[in-house]
C-alpha positions as CSV (number, residue, x, y, z in Angstrom):
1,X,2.4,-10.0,-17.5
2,X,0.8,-10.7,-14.0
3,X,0.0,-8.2,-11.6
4,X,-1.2,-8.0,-8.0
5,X,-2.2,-5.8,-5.6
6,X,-1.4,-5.9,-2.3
7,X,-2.5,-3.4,0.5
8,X,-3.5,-2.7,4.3
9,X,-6.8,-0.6,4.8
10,X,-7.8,0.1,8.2
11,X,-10.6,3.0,7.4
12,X,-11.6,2.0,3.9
13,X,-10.2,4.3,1.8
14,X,-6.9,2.8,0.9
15,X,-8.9,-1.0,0.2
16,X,-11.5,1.1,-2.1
17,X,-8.5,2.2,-3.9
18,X,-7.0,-0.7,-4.5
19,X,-10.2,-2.5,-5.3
20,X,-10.8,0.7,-8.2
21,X,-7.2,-0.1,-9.2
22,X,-7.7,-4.1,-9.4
23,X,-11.0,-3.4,-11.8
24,X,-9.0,-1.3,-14.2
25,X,-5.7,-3.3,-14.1
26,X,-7.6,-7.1,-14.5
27,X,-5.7,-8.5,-11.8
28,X,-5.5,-10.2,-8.5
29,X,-5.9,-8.6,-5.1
30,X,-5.3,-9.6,-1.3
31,X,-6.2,-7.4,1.8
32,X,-3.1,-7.3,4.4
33,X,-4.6,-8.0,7.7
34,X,-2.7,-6.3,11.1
35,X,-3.5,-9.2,13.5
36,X,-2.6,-6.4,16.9
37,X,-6.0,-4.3,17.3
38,X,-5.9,-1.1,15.9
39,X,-9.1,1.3,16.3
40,X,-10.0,3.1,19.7
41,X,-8.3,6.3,20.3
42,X,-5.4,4.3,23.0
43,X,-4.8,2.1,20.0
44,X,-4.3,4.5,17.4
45,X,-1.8,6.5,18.9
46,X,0.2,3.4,19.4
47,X,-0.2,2.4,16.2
48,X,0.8,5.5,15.4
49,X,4.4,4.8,17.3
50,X,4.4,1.6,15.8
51,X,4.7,3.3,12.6
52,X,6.5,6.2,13.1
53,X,9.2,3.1,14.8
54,X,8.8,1.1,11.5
55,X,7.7,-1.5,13.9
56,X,6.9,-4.8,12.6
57,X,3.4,-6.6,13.4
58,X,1.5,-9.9,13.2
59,X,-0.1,-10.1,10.0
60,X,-2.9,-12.2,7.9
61,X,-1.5,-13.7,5.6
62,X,2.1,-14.3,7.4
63,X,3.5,-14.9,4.0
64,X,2.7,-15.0,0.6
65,X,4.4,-16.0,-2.5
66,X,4.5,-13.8,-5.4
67,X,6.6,-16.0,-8.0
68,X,3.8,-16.1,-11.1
69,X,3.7,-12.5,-10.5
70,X,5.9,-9.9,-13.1
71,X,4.2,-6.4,-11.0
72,X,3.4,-5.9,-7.6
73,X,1.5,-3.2,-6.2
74,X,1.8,-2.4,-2.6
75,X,-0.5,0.2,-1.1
76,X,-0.9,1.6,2.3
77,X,-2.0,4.3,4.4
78,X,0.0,7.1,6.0
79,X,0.7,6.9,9.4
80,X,2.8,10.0,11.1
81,X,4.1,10.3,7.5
82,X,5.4,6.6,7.4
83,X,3.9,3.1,6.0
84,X,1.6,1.2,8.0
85,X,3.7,-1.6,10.3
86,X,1.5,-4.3,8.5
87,X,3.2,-2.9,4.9
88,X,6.5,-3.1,6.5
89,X,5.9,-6.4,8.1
90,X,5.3,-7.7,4.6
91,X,7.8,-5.9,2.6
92,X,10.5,-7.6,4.9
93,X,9.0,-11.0,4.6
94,X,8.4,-11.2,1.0
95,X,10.8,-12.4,-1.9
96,X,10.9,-8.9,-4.3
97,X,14.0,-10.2,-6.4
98,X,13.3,-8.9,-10.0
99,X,10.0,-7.9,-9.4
100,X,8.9,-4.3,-10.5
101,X,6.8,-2.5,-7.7
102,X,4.2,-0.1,-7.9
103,X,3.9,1.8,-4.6
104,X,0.6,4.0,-3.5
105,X,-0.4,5.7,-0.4
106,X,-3.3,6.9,0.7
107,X,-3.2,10.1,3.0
108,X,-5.5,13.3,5.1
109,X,-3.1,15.7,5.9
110,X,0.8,15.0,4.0
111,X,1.6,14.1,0.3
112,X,2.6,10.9,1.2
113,X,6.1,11.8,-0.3
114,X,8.2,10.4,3.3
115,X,5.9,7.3,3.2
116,X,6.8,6.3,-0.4
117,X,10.4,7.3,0.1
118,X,10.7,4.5,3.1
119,X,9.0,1.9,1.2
120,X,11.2,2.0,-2.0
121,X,13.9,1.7,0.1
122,X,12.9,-1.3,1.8
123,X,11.5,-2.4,-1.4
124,X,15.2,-2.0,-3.8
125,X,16.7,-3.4,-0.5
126,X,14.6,-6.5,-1.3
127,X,16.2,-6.8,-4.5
128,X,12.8,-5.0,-6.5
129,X,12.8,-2.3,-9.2
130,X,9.9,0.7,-8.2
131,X,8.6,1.5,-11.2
132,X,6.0,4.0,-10.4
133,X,4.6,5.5,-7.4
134,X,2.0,7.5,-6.2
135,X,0.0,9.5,-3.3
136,X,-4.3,9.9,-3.4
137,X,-5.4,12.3,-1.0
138,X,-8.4,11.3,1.1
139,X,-9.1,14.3,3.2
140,X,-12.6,15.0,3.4
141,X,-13.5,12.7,0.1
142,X,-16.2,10.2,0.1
143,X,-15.3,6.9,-1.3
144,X,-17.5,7.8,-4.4
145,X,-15.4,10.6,-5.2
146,X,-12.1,8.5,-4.4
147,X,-13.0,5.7,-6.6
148,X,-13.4,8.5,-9.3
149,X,-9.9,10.1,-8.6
150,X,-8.2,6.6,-8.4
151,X,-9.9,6.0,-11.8
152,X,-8.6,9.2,-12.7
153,X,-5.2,8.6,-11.9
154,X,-5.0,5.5,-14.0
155,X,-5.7,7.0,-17.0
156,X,-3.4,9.9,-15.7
157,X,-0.4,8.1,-14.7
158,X,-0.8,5.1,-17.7
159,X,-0.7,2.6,-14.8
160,X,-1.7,-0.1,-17.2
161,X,1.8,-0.2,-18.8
162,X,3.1,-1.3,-15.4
């Protein structure tokens, strides 16, 4: 069975759990890159619209393709309690017919639950099975203590069946 792992980070968090995940699960990993500048306080709140729109973006890599690959996890942060555009952007643009998907947020303030919701739904609509999914919150957590929760919730969730 081949896995990847595929995920936006803008602040860190979400890429160092990804990269805990990718350790434990012995698999491939590639960084989704937004391509339209996000950081400054002007540029988050648009990119805060941009989310709560489900706006599309410019991202790096434009496409990828996923064939060898049985699993896919997809992993983003939350943004106004959606998916990051650059998550969407690649959902719509990837070929998810028969793949199983694990989805993961990363999140401060909500449980992630409305963020998770929209992507299985773009996900199934892509012809993909979600097979698990799951929120880490970040609030106030170093990235010590989240590698140790993501390393955690491995164990907890038996992510290595997936």
């Amino acid at each position: 069975m081949e896995r990847i792992i595929l995920y936006y980070s803008d602040g860190g968090k979400t890429k160092v759990v990804a990269e805990t995940l990718a350790i434990n699960l012995r698999c491939d990993i590639c960084q989704i890159k937004d391509m339209k500048k996000r950081d400054g306080i002007r540029n988050r709140f648009t990119s805060t619209i941009d989310a709560f729109r489900e706006s599309k973006t410019e991202i790096y890599p434009p496409t990828l393709d996923l064939e060898e690959y049985d699993t896919i996890y997809i992993g983003t942060p939350t943004w106004a309690n959606n998916p990051t555009p650059a998550i969407i952007t690649l959902i719509d643009r990837c070929d998810l017919r028969g793949k199983d998907i694990v989805l993961f947020t990363t999140t401060n303030t909500s449980d992630g639950e409305s963020a998770l919701e929209k992507m299985e739904v773009k996900v199934r609509a892509r012809g993909a099975r979600v097979v698990q999914q799951f929120s880490v919150k970040t609030k106030d957590k170093s990235l010590d203590q989240l590698q140790k929760d993501t390393d955690r919730l491995f164990m907890t969730l038996d992510l290595a069946l997936y």
